[in-house]
C-alpha positions in Angstrom: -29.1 23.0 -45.3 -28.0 26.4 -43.3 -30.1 27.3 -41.0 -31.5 30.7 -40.1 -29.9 32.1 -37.0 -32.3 35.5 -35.3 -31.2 38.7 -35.8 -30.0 40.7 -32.7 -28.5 44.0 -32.5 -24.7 44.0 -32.5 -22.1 45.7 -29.7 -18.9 45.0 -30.8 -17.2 45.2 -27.4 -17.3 43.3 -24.2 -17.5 46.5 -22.4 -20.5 47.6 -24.6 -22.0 44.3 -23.6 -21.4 44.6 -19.6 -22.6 48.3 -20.0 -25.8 46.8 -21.0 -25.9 44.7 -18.2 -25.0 47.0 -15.8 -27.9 49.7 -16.4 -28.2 51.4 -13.1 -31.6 52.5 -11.7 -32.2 54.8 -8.3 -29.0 53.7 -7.2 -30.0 49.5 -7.9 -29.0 47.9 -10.6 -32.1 47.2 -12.5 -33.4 43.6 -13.5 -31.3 42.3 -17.1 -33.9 42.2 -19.7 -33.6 39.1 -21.8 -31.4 40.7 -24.6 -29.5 41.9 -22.3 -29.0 37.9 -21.7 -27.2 37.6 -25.4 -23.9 36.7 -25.8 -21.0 38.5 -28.1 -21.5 35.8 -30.6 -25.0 36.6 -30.9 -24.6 40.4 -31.1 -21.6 39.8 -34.0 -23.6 37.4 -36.2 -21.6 34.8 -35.0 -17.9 36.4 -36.3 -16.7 36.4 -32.7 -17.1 34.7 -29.2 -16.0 36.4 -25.8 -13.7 36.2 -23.3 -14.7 34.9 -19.9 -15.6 37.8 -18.2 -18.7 37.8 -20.3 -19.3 34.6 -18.4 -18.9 36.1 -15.4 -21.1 38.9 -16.4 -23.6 36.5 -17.9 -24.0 34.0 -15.1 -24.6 36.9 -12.6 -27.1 38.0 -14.9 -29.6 35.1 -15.6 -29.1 34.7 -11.9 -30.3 38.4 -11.4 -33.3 37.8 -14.4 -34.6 34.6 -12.9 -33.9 34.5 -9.0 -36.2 31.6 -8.7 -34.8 29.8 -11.2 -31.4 30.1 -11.7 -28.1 30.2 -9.1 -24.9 31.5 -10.3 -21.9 29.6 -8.2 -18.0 29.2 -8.3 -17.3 25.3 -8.3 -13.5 25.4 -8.6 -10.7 27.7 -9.2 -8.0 27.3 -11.9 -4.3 26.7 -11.9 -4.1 30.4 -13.2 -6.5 32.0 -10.4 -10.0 32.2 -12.1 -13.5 31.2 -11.0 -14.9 28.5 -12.5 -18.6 29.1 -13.0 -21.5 27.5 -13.3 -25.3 28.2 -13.3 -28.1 25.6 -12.3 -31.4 26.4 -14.1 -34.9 24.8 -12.9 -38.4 26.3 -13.0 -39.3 24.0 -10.4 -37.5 25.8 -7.7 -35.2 22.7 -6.9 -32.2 24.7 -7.1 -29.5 22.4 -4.4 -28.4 18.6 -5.1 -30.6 17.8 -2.1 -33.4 19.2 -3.4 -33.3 17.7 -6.5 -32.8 14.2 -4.5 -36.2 15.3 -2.7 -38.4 16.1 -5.2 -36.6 13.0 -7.5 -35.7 15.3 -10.2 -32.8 14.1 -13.0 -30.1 16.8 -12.9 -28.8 17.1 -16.7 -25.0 18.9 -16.2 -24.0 20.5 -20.1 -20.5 20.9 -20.1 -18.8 23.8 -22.6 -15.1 24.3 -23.2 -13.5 21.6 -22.5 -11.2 22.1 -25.1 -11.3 25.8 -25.3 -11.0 26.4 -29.0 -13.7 24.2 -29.7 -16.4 27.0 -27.9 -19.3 26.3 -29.3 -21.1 25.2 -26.4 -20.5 28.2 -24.5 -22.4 30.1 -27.2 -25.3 27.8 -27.5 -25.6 27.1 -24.1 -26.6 29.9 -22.8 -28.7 30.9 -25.6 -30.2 27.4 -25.1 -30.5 28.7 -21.2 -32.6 31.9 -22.5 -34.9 30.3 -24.8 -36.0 27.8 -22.2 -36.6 30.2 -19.7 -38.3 32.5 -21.8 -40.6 29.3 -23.0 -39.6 29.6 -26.5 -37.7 26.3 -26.4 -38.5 23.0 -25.2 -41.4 24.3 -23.3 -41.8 23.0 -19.5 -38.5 21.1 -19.7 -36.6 22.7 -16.5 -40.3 21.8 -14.8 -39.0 18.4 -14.8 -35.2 18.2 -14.5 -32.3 20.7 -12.8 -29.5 21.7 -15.3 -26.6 22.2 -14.9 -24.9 24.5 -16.9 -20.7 24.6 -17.2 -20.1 27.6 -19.9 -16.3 26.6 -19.8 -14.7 23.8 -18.5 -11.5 24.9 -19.3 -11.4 28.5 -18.0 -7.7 29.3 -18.6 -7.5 27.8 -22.1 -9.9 30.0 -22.9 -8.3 33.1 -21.6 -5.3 31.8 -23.8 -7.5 33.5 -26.7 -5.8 34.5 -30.6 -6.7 34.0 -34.1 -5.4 30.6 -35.6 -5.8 28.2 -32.5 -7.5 26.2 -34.6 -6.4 26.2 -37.7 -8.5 23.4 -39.3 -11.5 25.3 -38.0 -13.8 27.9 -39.1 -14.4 30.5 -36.9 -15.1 32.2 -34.7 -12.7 35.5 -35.1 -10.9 34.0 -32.0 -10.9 31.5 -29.6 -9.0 30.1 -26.9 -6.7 26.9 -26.7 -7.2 23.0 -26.3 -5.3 22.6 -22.8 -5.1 24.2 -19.5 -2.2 26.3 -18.5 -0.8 23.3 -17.3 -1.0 21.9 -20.6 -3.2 19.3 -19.7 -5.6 17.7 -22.0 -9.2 18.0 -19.5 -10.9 15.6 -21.9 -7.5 12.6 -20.8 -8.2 13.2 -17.2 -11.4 11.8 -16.2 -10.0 8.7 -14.1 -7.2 9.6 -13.1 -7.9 13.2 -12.3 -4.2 15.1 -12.3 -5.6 19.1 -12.5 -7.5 20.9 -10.3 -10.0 21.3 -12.8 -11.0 17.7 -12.8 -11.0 17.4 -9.3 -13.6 20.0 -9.3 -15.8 18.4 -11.8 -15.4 15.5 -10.2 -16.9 17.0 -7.0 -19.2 18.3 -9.0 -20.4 15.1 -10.5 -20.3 13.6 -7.9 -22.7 16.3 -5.7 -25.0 16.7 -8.2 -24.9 13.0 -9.4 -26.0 13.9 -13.0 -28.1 11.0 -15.1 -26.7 12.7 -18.4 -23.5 15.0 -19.0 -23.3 16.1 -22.3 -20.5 16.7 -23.2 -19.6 19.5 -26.1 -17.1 19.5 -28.4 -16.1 20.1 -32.4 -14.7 17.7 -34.5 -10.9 17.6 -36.4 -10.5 15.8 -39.3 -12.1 15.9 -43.1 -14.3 17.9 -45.3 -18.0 16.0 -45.9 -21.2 17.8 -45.6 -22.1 15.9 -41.8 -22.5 18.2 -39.8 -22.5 16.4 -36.4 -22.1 13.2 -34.8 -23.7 11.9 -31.5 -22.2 9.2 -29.2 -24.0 8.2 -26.1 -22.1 5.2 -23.2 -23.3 3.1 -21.8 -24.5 2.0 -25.2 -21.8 -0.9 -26.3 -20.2 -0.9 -22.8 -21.3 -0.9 -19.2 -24.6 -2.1 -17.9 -26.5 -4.3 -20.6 -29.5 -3.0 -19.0 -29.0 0.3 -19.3 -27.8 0.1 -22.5 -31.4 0.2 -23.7 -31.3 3.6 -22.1 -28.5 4.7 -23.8 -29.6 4.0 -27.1 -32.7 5.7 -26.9 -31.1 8.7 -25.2 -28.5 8.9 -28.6 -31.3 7.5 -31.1 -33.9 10.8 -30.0 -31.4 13.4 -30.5 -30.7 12.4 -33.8 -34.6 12.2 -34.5 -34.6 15.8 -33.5 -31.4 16.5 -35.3 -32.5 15.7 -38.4 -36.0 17.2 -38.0 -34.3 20.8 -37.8 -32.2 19.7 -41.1 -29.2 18.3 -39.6 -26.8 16.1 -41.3 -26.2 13.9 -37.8 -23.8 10.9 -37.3 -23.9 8.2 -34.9 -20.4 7.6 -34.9 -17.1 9.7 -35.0 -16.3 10.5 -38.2 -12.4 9.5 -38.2 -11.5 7.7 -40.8 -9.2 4.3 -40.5 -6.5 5.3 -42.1 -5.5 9.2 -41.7 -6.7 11.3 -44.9 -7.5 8.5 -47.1 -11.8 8.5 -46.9 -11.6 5.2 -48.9 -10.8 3.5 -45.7 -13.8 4.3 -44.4 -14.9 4.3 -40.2 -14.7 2.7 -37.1 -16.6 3.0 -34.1 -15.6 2.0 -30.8 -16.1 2.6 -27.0 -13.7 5.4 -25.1 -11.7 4.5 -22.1 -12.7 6.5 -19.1 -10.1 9.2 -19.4 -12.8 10.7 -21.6 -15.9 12.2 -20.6 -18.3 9.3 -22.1 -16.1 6.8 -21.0 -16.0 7.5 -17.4 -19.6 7.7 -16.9 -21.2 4.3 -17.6 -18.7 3.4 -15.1 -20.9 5.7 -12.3 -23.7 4.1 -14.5 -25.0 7.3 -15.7 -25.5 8.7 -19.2 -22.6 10.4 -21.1 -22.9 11.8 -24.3 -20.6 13.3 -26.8 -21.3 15.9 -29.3 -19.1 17.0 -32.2 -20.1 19.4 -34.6 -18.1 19.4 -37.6 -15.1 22.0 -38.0 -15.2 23.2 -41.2 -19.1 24.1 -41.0 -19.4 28.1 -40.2 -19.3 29.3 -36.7 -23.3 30.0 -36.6 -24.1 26.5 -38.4 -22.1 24.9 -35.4 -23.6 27.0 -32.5 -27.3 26.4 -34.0 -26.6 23.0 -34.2 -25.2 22.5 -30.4 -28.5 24.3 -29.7 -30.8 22.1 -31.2 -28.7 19.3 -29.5 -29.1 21.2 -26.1 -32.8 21.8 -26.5 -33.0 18.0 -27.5 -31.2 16.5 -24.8 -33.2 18.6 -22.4 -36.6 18.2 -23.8 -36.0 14.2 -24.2 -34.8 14.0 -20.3 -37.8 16.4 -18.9 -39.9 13.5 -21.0 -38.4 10.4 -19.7 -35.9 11.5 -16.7 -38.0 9.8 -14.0 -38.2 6.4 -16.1 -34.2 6.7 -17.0 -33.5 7.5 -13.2 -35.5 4.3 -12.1 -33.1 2.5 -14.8 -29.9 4.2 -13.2 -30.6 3.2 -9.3 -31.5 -0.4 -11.0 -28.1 -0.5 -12.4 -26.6 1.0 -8.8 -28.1 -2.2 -7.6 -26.4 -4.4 -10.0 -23.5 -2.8 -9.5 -23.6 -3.7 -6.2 -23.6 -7.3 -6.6 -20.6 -7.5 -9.3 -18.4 -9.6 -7.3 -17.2 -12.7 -8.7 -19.1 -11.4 -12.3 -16.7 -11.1 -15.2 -16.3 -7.4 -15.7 -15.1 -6.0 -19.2 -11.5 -3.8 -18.6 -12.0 -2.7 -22.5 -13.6 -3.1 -25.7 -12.7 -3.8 -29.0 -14.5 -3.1 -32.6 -14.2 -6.9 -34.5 -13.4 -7.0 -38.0 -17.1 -7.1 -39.6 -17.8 -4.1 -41.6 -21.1 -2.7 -43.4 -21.2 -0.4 -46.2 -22.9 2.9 -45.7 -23.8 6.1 -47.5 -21.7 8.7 -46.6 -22.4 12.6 -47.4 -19.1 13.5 -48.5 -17.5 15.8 -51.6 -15.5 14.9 -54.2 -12.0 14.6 -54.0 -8.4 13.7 -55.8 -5.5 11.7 -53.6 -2.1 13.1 -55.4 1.4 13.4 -54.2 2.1 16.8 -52.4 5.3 18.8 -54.3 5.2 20.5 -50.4 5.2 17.3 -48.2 6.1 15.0 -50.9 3.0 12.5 -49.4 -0.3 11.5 -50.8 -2.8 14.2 -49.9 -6.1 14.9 -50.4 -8.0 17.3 -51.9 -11.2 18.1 -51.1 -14.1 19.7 -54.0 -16.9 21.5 -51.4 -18.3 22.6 -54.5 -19.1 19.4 -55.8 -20.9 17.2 -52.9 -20.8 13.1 -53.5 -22.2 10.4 -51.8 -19.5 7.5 -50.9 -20.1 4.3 -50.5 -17.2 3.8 -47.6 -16.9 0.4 -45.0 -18.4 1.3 -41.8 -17.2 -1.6 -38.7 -19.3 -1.0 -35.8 -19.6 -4.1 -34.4 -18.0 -4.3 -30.6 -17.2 -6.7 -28.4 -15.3 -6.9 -25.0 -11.7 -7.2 -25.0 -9.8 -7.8 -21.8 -12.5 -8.8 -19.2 -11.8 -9.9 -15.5 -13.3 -11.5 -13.2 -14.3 -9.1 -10.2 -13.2 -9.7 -6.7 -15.8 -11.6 -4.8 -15.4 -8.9 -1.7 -12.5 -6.3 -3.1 -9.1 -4.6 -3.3 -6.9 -4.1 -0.4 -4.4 -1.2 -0.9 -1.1 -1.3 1.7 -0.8 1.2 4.0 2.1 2.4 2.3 0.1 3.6 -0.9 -3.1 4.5 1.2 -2.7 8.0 1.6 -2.3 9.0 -2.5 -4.6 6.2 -3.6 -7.0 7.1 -0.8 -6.9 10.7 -2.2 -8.0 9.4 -5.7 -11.1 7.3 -4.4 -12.5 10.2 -2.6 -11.9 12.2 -5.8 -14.2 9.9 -7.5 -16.6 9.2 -4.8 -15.4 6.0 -4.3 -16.4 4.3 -0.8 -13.8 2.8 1.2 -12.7 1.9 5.0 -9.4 2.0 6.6 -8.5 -1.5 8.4 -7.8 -0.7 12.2 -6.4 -3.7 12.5 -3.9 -6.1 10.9 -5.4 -9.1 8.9 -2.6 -12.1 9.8 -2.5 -14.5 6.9 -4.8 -13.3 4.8 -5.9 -15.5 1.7 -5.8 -13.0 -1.1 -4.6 -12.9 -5.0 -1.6 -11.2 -6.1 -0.7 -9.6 -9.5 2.7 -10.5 -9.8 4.3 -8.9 -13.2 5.6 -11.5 -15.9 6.5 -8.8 -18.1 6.6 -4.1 -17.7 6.8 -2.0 -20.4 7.1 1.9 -19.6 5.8 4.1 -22.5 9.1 5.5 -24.7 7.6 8.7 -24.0 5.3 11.0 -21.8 1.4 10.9 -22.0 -0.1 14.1 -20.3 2.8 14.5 -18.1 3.1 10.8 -16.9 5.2 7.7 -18.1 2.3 5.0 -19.0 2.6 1.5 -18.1 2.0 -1.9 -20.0 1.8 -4.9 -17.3 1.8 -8.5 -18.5 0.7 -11.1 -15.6 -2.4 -12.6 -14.1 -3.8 -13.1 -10.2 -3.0 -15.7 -8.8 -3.9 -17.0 -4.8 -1.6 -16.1 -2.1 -1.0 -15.5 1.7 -0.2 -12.5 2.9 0.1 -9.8 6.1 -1.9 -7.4 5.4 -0.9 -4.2 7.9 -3.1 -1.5 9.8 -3.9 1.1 8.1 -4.4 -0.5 4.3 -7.7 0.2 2.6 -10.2 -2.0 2.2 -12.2 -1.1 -1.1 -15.5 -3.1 -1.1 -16.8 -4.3 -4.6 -20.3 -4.2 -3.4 -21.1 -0.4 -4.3 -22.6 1.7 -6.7 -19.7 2.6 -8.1 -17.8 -1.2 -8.8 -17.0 -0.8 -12.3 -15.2 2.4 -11.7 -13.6 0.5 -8.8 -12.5 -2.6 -11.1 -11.8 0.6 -13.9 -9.3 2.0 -11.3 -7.6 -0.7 -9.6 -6.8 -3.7 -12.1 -3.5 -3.2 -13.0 -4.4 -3.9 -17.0 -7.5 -1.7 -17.1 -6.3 1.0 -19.9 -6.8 4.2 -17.5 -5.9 2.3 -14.2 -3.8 3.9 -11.6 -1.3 1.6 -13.0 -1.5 2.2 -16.2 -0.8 5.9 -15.9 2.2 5.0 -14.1 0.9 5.4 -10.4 3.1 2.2 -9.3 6.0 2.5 -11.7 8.1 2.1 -8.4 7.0 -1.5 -7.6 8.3 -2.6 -11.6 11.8 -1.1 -11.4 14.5 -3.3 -10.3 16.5 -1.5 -7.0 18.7 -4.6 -5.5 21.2 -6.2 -7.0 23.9 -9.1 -6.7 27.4 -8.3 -7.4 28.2 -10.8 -10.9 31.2 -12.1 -8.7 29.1 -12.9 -5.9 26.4 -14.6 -8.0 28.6 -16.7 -9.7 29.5 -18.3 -6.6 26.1 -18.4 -5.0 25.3 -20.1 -8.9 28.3 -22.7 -7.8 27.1 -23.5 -4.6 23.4 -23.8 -5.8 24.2 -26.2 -8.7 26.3 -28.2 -6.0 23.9 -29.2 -3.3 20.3 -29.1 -6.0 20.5 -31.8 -8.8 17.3 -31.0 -9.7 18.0 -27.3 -10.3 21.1 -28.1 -11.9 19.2 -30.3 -14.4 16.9 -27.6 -14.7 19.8 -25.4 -15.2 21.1 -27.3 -18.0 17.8 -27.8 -20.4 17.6 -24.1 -20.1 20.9 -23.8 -21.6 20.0 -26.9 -24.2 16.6 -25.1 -25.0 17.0 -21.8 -24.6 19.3 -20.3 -27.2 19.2 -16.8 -26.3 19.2 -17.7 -22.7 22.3 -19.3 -23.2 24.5 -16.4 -25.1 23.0 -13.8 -22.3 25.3 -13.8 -19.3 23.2 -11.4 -16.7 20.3 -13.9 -17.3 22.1 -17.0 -16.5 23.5 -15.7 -14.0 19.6 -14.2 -12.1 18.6 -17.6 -12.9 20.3 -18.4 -9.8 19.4 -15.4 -8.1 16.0 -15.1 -8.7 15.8 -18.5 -6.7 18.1 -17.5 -4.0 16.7 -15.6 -0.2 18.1 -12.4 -1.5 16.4 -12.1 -4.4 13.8 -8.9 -3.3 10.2 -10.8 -3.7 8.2 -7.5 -3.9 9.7 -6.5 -7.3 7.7 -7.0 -9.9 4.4 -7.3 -7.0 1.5 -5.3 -7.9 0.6 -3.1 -4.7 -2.9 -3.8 -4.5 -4.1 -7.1 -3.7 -7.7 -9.0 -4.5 -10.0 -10.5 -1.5 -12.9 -12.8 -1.4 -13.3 -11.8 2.0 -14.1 -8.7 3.4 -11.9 -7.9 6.7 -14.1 -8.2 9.6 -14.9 -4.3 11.3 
């Protein structure tokens, strides 16, 4: 079903648009009308989409339309100098994170452009912004609830604008690009937070405290006649509790969906194996470098929206509106009872100490079979590629029968420290930076702890990635806690499990949690050999080892009996020895953040 999309007049420039905007009046500039509130892709019959300063223009505008009710600010500034801008919408006057606190309002932030090309939340939200305003849409809803409105996340990808930067996409005209000018992937970055776009969001976030962030996006992938697909966290992951909340969150939206004739997917539609649809789907739970991954760690609401690639531009756009209008009709409904859900989470969080604590999730092997809205298709070998490709019929829809697994479990879990982490002073400054990025509470010890009882990750096994993820070198850590005694210096943080926030704690700081500071290569240093023993010098440390310890040499010499590779391999025979002698350096392969049961005393 395509669905109608009203008609508007048309200016085919972005000057024509600010002109319109402008429209000066006794020397003031005269209040925007509403349609002077439409967007390029509006005015175009969604052919084309603008550049930013129409956001500019735009954001100024509502601001100027509806003084009481919407703010225009800057929240950041990109790599490549521009404003990154935002508007917070509410009818309720509650305009500032503190009074939203104070009147107990849910903030709702609606995030655009993350990955530039994909633009059509820009589009719908603001027209999503209009229609609510003007009452048409979701009537009442900003009584209830502040939104907050992010145009375009990624501001200079979108300024990197041309024909073709999506090719598997269709339309608009032109659009910008997936990554920043940094060539960073925004939608990688939510944990560990490299650009100075993330950091702002992260401010953001973490001011406004959102109970939902909806995140917009549009699919890759396959031809099938879905037009969208939904995914809300905590939902398989995170609090069981607010799990509940999750579901219905995801669950209405797709009511609404397919009330307005949407083809809606709870699930993103990837198949198993690349290109072959026969293979069928397989849900899962992201890590928190993406947007509905991180938050179920704050123990708020993320949700993901895809629209499908190959629909038209204004199919795409009308369907992120109806998800917009969803979302924020469904939170002005049931904000209050969600929020009372959140700060019961907060509280659960707070006592996660000594609670096994999931690091990942994995989907198991049980699979369902499920209709699937799909066209007909041929799999033949390629005389260009020379591979099996497919072909798709979008002439000839056809309903498969395909194997669906979404059943998920946990994968790695942990148990959580009973008081916290303890970073060294000699990492405190960059990991301190990172924790206040996230909002993460922390002390700084004034005083040395002397023989503290504490566990230790000590590395069994480091594998650096063969290549580089979003400009880092990930890392693959084998090894386990285990008790130790330590001096712990002046200075070292103290990270307390017993916050809101402890699942993004335990997300950040165990060395095998998939988007840990570790795992992105933040302590590479510590799992890189630097000392070494001269082979002529071990051999006769080795001599004088075997010599005066009968029971190493009889160790020695079952490890040569047992161990054939051990035995043809003469560097490790030979740090054997050295690994067991003073100079062996006891720090390599040490994890730099240590575990506590017991928090220092202040």
């Amino acid at each position: 079903m395509m669905r109608r999309l009203p008609s508007l007049p048309r200016l085919t420039t972005i000057a024509a648009a600010l002109a319109v905007l402008a429209a000066p009046a006794s020397g003031l500039a005269a209040t925007p009308s509403a349609d002077a509130l439409t967007t390029v892709a509006e005015r175009s019959g969604y052919a084309r989409t603008g550049r930013y300063d129409e956001v500019i223009a735009l954001c100024d505008a509502f601001a100027q339309r509806y003084p009481k009710s919407v703010r225009c600010e800057t929240f950041g500034t990109t790599p490549e100098g521009r404003p990154m801008k935002l508007l917070v919408a509410s009818t309720s006057g509650a305009l500032t994170p503190e009074a939203a606190r104070e009147r107990g309002l849910p903030v709702t932030l609606v995030q655009g452009g993350i990955h530039a090309g994909e633009i059509d939340g820009k589009d719908a939200g603001f027209r999503a912004l209009r229609e609510v305003l003007e009452g048409r849409a979701a009537k009442g809803a900003l009584d209830a609830q502040v939104l907050v409105f992010v145009p375009v996340f990624n501001v200079d990808g979108h300024e990197r604008f041309g024909a073709w930067n999506r090719p598997n996409q269709r339309g608009p005209e032109e659009m910008g690009w997936r990554t920043t000018a940094q060539n960073h992937n925004l939608n990688r970055d939510y944990a560990k937070a490299d650009t100075p776009e993330m950091q702002a969001m992260l401010a953001l976030i973490d001011r406004w405290d959102p109970l939902a962030y909806v995140d917009l996006h549009v699919t890759n992938g396959a031809k099938f006649e879905h037009d969208v697909s939904i995914q809300v966290e905590p939902l398989n992951s995170g609090d069981a509790e607010l799990r509940k909340v999750g579901r219905a969150f995801r669950d209405g939206v797709i009511a609404d969906l397919a009330k307005e004739g949407a083809l809606p997917l709870p699930f993103y539609p990837s198949f198993v194996e690349n290109d072959n649809p026969a293979s069928g789907f397989e849900d899962s739970v992201a890590p928190p470098r993406f947007s509905h991954g991180y938050m179920p760690l704050r123990n708020r609401l993320g949700m993901l929206v895809e629209t499908h690639s190959w629909r038209p531009y204004s199919h795409r756009v009308e369907t992120t509106y109806d998800t917009v209008v969803s979302a924020l009709d469904r939170v002005a409904r049931r904000g209050r009872e969600w929020q009372a859900a959140t700060r019961a989470a907060d509280a659960r969080a707070r006592e996660l100490g000594g609670d096994p604590v999931p690091l990942d999730y994995k989907t198991t092997d049980t699979a369902r079979t499920i209709p699937f809205r799909g066209y007909a298709y041929s799999r033949t070998p390629s005389e260009v590629s020379g591979a099996l490709m497919t072909r798709y019929d979008e002439t000839t829809p056809q309903l498969w029968q395909v194997p669906l697994r979404d059943e998920i479990a946990p994968g790695r879990t942990v148990t959580a420290p009973g008081a916290g982490y303890l970073v060294p002073a000699a990492h405190a400054a960059w990991v301190g930076d990172k924790l206040r990025q996230h909002g993460v509470r922390f002390e700084t010890l004034k005083a040395p702890l002397d023989d503290a009882r504490v566990e230790a990750f000590r590395a069994e096994g480091s594998e650096f990635a063969s290549g580089s993820v979003e400009g880092r070198q990930r890392t693959t850590l084998a090894g386990a806690w285990a008790p130790e005694t330590t001096d712990v210096a002046t200075g070292a943080l103290f990270v307390p499990i017993a916050q809101p926030l402890a699942r993004l704690v335990v997300a950040l700081l165990e060395p095998q949690a998939p988007d840990s500071l570790a795992s992105w290569g933040g302590f590479n240093n510590a799992f890189e050999r630097k000392e070494y023993m001269e082979d002529y010098v071990a051999e006769e440390v080795a001599r004088e080892m075997l010599a005066r310890d009968p029971r190493l040499k009889s160790e020695f010499e079952a490890r040569l009996r047992d161990d054939a590779e051990f035995a043809k391999n003469p560097r490790a025979r030979l740090d054997f020895f050295y690994r067991r002698h003073t100079a062996w350096d006891e720090r390599y392969g040490l994890y730099p953040v240590l575990r506590t049961d017991q928090a220092p005393a202040r």
